[in-house]
C-alpha positions as CSV (number, residue, x, y, z in Angstrom):
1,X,0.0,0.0,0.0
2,X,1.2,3.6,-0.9
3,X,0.3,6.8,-0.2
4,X,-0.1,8.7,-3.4
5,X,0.7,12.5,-3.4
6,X,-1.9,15.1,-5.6
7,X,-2.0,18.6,-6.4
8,X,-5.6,19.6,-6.4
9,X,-8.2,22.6,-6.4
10,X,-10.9,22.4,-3.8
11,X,-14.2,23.7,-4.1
12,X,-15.0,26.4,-1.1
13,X,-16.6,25.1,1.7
14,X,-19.5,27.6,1.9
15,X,-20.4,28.6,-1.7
16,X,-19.1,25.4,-3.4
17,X,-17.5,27.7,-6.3
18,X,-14.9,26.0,-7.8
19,X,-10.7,26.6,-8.1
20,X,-11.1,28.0,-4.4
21,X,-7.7,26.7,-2.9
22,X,-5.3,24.9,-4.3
23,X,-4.5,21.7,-1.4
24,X,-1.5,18.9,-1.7
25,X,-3.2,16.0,-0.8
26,X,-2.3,11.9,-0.1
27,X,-4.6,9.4,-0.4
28,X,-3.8,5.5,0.3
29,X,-3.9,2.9,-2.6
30,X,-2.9,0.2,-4.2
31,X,-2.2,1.6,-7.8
32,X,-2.3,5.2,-9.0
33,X,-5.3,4.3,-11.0
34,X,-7.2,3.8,-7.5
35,X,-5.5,6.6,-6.4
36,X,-6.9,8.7,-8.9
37,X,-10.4,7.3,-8.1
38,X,-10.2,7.9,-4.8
39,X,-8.7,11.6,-4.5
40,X,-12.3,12.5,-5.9
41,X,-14.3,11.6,-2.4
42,X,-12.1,13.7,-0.4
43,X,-13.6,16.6,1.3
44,X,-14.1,20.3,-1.4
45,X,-12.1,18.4,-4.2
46,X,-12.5,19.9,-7.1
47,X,-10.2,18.8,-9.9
48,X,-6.7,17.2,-9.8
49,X,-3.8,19.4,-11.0
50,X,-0.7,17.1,-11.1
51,X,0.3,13.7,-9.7
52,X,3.5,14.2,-7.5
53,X,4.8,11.4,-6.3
54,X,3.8,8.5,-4.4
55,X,6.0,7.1,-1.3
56,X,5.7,3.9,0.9
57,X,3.3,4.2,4.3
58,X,6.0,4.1,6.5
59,X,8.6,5.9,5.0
60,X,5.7,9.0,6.1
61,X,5.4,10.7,9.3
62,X,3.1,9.3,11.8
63,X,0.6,12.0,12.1
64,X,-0.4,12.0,8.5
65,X,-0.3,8.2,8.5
66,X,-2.9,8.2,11.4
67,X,-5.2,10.7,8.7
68,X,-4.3,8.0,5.5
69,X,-5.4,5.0,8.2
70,X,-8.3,6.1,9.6
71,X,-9.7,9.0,7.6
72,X,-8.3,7.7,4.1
73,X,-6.6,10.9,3.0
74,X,-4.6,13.2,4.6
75,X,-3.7,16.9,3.5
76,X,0.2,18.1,3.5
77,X,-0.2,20.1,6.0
78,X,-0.7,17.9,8.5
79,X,3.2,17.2,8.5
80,X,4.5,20.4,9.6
């Protein structure tokens, strides 16, 4: 399992008008295929900009691994 690393544009919260923010996000899958599938549930998404990377589960810190576990994606911020 991987955690697999977008660049996205969220919707805004309120209004839902899209290209509000622009978020780095992980989400945990198998392939990047999946990945891609599942980056569109996540909370305001709006449209994927770029795939970054993708990096092994425990090669990340444990705080956004908690998020990937039990919430099923976790935003970059979350590591600093």
């Amino acid at each position: 399992m991987k955690a697999y690393r977008f660049e996205i544009y969220t919707l805004h919260p309120l209004t839902k008008d899209e290209g509000w923010d622009i978020r780095f996000r992980y989400v945990l899958a198998e392939s990047r295929k999946e990945a891609e599938k599942q980056i569109k549930n996540t909370p305001f998404f709006d449209c994927i900009v770029s795939f970054n990377f993708s990096v092994e589960l425990d090669e990340l810190d444990s705080k956004t691994a908690f998020y990937l576990i039990n919430e099923g994606y976790a935003d970059e911020e979350l590591e600093n």
